[in-house]
PDB file of the backbone (N, CA, C, O) and the ligand in Angstrom, with CONECT records:
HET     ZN  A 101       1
ATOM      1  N   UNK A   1      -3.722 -17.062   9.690  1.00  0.00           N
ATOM      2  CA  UNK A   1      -3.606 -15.629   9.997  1.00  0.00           C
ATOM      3  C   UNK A   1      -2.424 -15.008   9.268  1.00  0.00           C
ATOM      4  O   UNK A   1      -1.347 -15.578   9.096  1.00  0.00           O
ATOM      5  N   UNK A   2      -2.704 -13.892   8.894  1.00  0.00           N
ATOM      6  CA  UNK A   2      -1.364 -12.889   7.935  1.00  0.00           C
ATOM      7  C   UNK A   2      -0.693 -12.300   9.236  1.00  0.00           C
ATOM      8  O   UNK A   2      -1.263 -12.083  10.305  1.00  0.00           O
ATOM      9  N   UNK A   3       0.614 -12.088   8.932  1.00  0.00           N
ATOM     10  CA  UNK A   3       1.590 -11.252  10.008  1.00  0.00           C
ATOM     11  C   UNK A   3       1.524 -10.005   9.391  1.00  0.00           C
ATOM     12  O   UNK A   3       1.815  -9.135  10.212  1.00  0.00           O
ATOM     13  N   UNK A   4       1.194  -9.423   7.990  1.00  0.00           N
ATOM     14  CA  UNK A   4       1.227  -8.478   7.522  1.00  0.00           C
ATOM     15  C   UNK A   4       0.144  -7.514   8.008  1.00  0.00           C
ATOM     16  O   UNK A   4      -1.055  -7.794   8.001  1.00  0.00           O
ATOM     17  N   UNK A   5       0.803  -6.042   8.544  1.00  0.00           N
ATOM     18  CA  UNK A   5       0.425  -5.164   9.365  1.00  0.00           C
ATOM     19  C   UNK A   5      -0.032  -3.983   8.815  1.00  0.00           C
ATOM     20  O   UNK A   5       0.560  -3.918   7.738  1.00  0.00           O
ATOM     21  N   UNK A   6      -0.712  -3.048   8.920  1.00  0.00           N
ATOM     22  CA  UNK A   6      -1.200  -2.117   8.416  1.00  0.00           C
ATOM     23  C   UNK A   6      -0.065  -1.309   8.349  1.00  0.00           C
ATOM     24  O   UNK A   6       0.858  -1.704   9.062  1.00  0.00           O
ATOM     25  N   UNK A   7       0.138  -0.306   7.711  1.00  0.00           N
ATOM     26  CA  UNK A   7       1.476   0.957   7.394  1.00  0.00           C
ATOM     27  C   UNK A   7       0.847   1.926   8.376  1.00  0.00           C
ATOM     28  O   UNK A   7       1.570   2.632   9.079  1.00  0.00           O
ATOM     29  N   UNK A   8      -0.317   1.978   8.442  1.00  0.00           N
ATOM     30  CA  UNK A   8      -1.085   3.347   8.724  1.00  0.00           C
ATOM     31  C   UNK A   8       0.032   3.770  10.511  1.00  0.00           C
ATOM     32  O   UNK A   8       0.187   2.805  11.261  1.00  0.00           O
ATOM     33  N   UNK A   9       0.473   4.739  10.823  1.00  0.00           N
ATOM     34  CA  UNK A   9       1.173   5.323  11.770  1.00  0.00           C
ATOM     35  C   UNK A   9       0.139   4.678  12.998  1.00  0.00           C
ATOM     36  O   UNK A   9      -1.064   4.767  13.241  1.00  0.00           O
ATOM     37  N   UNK A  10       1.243   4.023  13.585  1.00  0.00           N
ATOM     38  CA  UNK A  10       0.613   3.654  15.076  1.00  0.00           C
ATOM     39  C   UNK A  10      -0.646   2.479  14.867  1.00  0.00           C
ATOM     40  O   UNK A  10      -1.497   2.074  15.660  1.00  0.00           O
ATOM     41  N   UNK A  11      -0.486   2.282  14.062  1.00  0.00           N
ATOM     42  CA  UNK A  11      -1.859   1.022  13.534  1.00  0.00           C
ATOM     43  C   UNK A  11      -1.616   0.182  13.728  1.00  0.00           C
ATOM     44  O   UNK A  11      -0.754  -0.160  12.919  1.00  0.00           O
ATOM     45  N   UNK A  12      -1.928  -0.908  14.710  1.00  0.00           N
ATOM     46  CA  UNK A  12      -1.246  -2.763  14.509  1.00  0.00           C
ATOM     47  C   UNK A  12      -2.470  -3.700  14.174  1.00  0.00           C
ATOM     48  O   UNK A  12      -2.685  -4.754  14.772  1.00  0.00           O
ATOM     49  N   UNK A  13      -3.349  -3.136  13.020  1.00  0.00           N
ATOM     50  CA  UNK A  13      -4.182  -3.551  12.815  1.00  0.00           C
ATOM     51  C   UNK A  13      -3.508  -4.629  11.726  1.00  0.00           C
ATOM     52  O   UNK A  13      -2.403  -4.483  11.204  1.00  0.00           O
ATOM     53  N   UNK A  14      -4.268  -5.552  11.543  1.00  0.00           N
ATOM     54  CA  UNK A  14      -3.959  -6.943   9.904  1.00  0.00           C
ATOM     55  C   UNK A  14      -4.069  -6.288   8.574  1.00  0.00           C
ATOM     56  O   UNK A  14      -5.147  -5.886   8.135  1.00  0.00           O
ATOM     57  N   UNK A  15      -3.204  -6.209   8.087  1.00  0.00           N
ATOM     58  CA  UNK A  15      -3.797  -5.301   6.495  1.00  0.00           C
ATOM     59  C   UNK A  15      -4.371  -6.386   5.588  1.00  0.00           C
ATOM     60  O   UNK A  15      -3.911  -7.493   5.308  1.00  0.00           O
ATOM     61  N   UNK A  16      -5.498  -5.779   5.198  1.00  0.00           N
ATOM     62  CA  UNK A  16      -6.306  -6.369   4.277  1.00  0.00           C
ATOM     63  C   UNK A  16      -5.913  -5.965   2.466  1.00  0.00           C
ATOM     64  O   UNK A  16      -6.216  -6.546   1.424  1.00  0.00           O
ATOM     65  N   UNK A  17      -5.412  -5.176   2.641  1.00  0.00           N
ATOM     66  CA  UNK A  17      -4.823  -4.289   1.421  1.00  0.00           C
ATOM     67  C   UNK A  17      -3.403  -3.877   1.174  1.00  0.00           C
ATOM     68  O   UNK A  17      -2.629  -3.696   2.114  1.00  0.00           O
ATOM     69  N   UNK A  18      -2.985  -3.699  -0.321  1.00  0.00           N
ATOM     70  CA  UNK A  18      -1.712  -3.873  -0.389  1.00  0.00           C
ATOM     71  C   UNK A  18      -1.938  -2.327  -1.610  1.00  0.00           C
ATOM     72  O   UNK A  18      -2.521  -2.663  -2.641  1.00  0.00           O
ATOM     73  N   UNK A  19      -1.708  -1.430  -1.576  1.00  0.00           N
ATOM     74  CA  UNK A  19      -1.593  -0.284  -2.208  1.00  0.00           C
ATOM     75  C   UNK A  19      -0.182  -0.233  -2.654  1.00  0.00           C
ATOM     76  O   UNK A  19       0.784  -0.403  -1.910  1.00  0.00           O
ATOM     77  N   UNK A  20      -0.121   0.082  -4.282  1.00  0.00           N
ATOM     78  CA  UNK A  20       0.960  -0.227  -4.740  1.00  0.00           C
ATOM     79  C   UNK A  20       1.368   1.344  -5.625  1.00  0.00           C
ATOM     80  O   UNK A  20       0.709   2.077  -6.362  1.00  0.00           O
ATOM     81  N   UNK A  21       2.411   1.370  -5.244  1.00  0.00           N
ATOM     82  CA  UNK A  21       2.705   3.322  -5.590  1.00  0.00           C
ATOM     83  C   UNK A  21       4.060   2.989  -6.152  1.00  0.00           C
ATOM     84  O   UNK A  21       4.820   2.026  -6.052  1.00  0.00           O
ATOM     85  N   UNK A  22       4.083   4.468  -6.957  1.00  0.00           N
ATOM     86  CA  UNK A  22       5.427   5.262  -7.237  1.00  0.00           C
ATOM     87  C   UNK A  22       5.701   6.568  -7.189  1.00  0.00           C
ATOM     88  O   UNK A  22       4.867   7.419  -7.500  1.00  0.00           O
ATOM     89  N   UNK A  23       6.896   6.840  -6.794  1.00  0.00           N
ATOM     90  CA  UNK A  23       7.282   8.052  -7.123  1.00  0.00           C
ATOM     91  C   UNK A  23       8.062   8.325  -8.210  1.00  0.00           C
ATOM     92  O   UNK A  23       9.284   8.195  -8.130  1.00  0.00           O
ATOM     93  N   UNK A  24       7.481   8.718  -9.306  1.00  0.00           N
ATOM     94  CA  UNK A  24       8.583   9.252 -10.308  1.00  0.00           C
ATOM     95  C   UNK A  24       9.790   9.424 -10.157  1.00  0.00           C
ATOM     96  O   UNK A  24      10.828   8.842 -10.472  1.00  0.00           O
ATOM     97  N   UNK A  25       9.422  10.539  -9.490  1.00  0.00           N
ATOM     98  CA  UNK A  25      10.817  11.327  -9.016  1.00  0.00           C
ATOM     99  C   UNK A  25      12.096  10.786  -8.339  1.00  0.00           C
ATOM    100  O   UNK A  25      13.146  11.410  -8.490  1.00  0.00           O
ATOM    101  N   UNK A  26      12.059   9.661  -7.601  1.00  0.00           N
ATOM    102  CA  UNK A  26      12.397   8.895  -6.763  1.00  0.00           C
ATOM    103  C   UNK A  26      12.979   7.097  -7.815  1.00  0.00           C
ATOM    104  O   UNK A  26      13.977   6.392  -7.969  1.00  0.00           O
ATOM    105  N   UNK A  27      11.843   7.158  -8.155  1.00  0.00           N
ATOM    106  CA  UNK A  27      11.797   5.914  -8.768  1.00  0.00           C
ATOM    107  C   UNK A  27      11.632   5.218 -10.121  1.00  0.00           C
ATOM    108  O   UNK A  27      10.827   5.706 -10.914  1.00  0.00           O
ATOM    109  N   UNK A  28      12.137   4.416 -10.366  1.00  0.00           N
ATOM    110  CA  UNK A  28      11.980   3.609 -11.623  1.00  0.00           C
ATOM    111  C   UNK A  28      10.375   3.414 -11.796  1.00  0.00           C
ATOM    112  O   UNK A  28       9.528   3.149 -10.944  1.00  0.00           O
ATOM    113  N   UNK A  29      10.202   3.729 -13.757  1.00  0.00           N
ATOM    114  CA  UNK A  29       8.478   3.304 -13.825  1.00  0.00           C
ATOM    115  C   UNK A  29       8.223   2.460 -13.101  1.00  0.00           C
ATOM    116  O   UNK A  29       7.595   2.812 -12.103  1.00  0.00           O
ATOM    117  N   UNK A  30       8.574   0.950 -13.236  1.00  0.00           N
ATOM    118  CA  UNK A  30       8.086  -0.027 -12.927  1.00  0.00           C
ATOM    119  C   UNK A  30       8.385  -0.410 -11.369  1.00  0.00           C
ATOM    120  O   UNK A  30       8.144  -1.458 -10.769  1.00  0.00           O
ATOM    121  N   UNK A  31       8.945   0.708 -10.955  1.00  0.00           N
ATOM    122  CA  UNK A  31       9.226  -0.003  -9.436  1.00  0.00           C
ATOM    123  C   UNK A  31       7.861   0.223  -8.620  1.00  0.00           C
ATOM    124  O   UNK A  31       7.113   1.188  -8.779  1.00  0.00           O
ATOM    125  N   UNK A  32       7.645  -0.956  -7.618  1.00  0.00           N
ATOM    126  CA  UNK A  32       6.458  -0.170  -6.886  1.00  0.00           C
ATOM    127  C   UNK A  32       6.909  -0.312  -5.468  1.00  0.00           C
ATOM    128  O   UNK A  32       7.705  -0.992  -4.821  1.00  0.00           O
ATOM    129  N   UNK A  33       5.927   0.760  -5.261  1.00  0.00           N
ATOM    130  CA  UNK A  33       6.133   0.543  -3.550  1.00  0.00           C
ATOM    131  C   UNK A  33       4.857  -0.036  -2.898  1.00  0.00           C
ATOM    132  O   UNK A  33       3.779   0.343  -3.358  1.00  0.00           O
ATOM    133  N   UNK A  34       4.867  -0.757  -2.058  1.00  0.00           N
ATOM    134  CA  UNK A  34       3.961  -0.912  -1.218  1.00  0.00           C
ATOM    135  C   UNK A  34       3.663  -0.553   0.054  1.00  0.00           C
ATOM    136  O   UNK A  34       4.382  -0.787   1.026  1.00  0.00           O
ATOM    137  N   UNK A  35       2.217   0.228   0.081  1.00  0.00           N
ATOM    138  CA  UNK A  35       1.752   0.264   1.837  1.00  0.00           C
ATOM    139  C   UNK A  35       0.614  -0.856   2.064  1.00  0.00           C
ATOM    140  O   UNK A  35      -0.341  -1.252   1.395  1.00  0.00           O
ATOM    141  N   UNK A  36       1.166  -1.185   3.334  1.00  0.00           N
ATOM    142  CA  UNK A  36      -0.162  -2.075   3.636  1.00  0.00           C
ATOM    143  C   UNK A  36      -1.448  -1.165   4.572  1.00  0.00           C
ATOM    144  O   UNK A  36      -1.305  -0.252   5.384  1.00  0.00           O
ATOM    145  N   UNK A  37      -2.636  -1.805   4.099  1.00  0.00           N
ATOM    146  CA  UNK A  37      -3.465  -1.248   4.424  1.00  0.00           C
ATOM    147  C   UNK A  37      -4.713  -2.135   5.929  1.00  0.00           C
ATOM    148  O   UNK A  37      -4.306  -3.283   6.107  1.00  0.00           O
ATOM    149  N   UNK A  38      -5.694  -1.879   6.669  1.00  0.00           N
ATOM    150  CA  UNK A  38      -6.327  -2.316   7.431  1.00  0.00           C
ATOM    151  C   UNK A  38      -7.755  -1.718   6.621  1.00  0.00           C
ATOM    152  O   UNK A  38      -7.642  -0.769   5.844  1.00  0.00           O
ATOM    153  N   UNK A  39      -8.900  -2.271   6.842  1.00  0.00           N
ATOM    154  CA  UNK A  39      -9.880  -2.184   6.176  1.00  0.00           C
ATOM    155  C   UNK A  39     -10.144  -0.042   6.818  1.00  0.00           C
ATOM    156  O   UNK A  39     -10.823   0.557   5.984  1.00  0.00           O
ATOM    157  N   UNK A  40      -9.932   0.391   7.394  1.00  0.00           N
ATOM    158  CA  UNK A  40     -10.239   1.499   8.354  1.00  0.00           C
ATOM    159  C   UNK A  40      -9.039   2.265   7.746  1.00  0.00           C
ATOM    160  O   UNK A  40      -9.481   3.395   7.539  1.00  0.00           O
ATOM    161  N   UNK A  41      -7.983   2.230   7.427  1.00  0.00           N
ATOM    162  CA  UNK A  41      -6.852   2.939   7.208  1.00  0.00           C
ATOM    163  C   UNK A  41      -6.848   3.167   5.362  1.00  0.00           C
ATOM    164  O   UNK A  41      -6.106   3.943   4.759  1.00  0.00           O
ATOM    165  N   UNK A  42      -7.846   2.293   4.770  1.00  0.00           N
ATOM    166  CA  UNK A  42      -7.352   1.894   3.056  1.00  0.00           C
ATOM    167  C   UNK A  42      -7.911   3.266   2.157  1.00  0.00           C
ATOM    168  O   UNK A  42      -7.462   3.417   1.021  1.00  0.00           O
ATOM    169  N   UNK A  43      -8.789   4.139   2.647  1.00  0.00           N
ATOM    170  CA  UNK A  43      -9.225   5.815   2.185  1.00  0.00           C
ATOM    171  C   UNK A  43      -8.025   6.381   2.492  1.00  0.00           C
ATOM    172  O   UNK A  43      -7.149   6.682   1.681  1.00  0.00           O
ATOM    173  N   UNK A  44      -7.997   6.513   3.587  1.00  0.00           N
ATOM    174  CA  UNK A  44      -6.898   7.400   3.891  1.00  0.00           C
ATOM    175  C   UNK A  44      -5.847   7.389   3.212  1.00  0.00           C
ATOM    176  O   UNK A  44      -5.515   8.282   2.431  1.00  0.00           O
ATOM    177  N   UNK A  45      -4.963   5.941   3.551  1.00  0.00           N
ATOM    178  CA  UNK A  45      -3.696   5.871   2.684  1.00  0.00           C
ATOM    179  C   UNK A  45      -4.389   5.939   1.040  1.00  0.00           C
ATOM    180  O   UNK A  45      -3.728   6.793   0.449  1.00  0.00           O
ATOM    181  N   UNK A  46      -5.172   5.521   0.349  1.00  0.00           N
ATOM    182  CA  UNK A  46      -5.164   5.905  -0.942  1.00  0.00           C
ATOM    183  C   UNK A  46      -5.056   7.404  -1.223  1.00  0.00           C
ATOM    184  O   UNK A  46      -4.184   8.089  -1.758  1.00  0.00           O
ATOM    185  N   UNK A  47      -6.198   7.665  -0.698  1.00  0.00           N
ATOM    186  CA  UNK A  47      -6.321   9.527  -0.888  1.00  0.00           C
ATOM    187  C   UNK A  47      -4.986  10.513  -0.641  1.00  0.00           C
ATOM    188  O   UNK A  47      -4.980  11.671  -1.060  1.00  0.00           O
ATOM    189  N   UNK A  48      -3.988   9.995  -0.001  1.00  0.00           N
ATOM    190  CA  UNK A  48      -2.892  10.118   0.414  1.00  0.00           C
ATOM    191  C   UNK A  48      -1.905  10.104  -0.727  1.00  0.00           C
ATOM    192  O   UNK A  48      -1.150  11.029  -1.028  1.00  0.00           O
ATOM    193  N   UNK A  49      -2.030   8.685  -1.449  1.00  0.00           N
ATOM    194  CA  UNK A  49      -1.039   8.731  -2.524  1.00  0.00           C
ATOM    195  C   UNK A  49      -2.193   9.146  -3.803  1.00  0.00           C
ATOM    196  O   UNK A  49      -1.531   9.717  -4.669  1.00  0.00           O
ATOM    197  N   UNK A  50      -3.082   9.099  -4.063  1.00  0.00           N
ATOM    198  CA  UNK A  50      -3.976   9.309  -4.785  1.00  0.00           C
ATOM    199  C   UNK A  50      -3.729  11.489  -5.474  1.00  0.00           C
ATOM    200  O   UNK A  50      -3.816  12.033  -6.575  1.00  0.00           O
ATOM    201  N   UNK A  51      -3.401  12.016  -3.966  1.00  0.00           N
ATOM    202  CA  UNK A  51      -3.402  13.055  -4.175  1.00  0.00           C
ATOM    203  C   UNK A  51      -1.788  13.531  -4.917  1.00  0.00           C
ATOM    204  O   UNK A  51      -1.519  14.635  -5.393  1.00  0.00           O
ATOM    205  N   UNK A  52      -1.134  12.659  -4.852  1.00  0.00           N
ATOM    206  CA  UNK A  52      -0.036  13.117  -4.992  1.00  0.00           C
ATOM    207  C   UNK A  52       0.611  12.486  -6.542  1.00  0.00           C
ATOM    208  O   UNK A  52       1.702  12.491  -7.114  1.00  0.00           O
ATOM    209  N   UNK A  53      -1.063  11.852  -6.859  1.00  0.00           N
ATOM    210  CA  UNK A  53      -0.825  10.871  -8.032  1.00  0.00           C
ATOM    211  C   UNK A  53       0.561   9.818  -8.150  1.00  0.00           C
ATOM    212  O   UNK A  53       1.373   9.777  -9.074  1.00  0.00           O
ATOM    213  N   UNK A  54       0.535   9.009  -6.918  1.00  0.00           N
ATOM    214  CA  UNK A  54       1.399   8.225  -6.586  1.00  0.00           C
ATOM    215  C   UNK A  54       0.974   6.850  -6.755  1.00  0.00           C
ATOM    216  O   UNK A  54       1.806   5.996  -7.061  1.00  0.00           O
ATOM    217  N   UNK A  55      -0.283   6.553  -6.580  1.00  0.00           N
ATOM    218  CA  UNK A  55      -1.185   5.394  -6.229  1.00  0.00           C
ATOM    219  C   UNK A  55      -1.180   4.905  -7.919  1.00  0.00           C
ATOM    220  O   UNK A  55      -1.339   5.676  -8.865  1.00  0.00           O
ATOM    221  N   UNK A  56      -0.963   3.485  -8.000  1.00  0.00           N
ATOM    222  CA  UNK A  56      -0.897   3.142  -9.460  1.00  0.00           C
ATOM    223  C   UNK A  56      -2.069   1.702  -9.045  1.00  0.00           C
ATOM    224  O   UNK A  56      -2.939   1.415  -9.867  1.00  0.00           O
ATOM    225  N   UNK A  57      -1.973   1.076  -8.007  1.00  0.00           N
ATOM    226  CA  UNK A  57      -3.323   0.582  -7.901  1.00  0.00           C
ATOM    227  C   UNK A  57      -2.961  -0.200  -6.597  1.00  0.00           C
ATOM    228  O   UNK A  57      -1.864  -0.384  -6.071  1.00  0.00           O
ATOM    229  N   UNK A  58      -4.465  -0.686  -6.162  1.00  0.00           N
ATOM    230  CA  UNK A  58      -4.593  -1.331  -4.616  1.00  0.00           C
ATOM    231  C   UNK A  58      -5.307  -2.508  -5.392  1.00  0.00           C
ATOM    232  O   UNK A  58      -5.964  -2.529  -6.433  1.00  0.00           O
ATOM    233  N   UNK A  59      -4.703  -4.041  -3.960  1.00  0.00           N
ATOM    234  CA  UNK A  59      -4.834  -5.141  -4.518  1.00  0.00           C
ATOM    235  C   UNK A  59      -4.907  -6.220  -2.987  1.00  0.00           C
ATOM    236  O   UNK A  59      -4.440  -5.841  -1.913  1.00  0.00           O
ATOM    237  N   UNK A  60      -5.263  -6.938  -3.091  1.00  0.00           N
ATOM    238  CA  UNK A  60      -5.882  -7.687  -1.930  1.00  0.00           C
ATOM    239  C   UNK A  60      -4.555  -8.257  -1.631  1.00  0.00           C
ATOM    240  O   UNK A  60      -3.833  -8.849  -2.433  1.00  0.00           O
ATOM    241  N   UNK A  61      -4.211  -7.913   0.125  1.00  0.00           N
ATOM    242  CA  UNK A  61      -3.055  -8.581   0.128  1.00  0.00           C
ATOM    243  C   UNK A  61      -3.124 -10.187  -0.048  1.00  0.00           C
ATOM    244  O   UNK A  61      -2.070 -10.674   0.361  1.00  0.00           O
ATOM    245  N   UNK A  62      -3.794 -10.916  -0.403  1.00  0.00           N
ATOM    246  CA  UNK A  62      -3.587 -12.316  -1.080  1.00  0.00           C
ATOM    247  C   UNK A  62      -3.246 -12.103  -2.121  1.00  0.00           C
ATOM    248  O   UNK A  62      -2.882 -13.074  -2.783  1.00  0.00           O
ATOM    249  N   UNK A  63      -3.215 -11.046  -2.606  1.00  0.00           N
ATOM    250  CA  UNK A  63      -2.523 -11.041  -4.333  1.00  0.00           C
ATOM    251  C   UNK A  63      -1.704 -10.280  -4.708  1.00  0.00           C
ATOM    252  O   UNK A  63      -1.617  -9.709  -5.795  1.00  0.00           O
ATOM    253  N   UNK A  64      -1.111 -10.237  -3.891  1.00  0.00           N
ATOM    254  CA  UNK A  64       0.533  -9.841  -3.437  1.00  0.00           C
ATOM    255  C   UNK A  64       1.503 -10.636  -3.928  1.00  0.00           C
ATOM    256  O   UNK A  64       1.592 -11.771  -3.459  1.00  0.00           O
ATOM    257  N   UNK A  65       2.194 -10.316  -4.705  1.00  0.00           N
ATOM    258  CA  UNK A  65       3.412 -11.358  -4.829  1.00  0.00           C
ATOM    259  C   UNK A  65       4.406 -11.443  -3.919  1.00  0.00           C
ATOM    260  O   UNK A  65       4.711 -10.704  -2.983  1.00  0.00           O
ATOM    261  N   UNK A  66       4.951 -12.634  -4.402  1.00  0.00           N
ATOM    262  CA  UNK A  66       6.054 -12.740  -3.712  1.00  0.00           C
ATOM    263  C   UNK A  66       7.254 -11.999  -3.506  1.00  0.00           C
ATOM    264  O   UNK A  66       8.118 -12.765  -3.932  1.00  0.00           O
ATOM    265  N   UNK A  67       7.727 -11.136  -3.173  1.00  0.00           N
ATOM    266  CA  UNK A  67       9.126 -10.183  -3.297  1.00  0.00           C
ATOM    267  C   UNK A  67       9.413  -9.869  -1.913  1.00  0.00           C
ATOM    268  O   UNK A  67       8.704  -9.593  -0.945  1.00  0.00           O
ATOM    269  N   UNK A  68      10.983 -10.021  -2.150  1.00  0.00           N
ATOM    270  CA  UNK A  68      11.295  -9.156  -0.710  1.00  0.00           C
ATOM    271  C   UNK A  68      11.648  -7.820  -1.046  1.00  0.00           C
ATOM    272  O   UNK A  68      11.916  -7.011  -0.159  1.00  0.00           O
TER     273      UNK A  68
HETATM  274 ZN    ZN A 101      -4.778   0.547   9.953  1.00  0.00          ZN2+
END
């Protein structure tokens, strides 16, 4: 079982998804951020950073690297 939790507000669902973003403005090209996602929450949060052209790509949290 993953301990890794969905981002989605108030969600304690298992995230199945690892959505990987930036903010320009905020951030280095290459830095990313991650939200975790639950199969029910993974539209939303994309369309979310998607709209804000933040979303640089989503990836199965098994293929997640390692980083703290
Ligand atoms: Zn969720």
């Amino acid at each position: 079982m993953t301990d890794l939790m969905c981002s989605a507000k108030g969600c304690r669902e298992s995230a199945l998804w690892a959505l990987r973003w930036n903010n320009p403005k905020l951030h280095d090209p290459q830095r990313r951020k991650t939200w975790l996602a639950c199969e029910a929450h993974r539209d939303h949060l994309e369309h979310f950073l998607s709209a804000r052209s933040f979303l640089r790509e989503t990836i199965s949290v098994t293929d997640l690297p390692d980083e703290a």
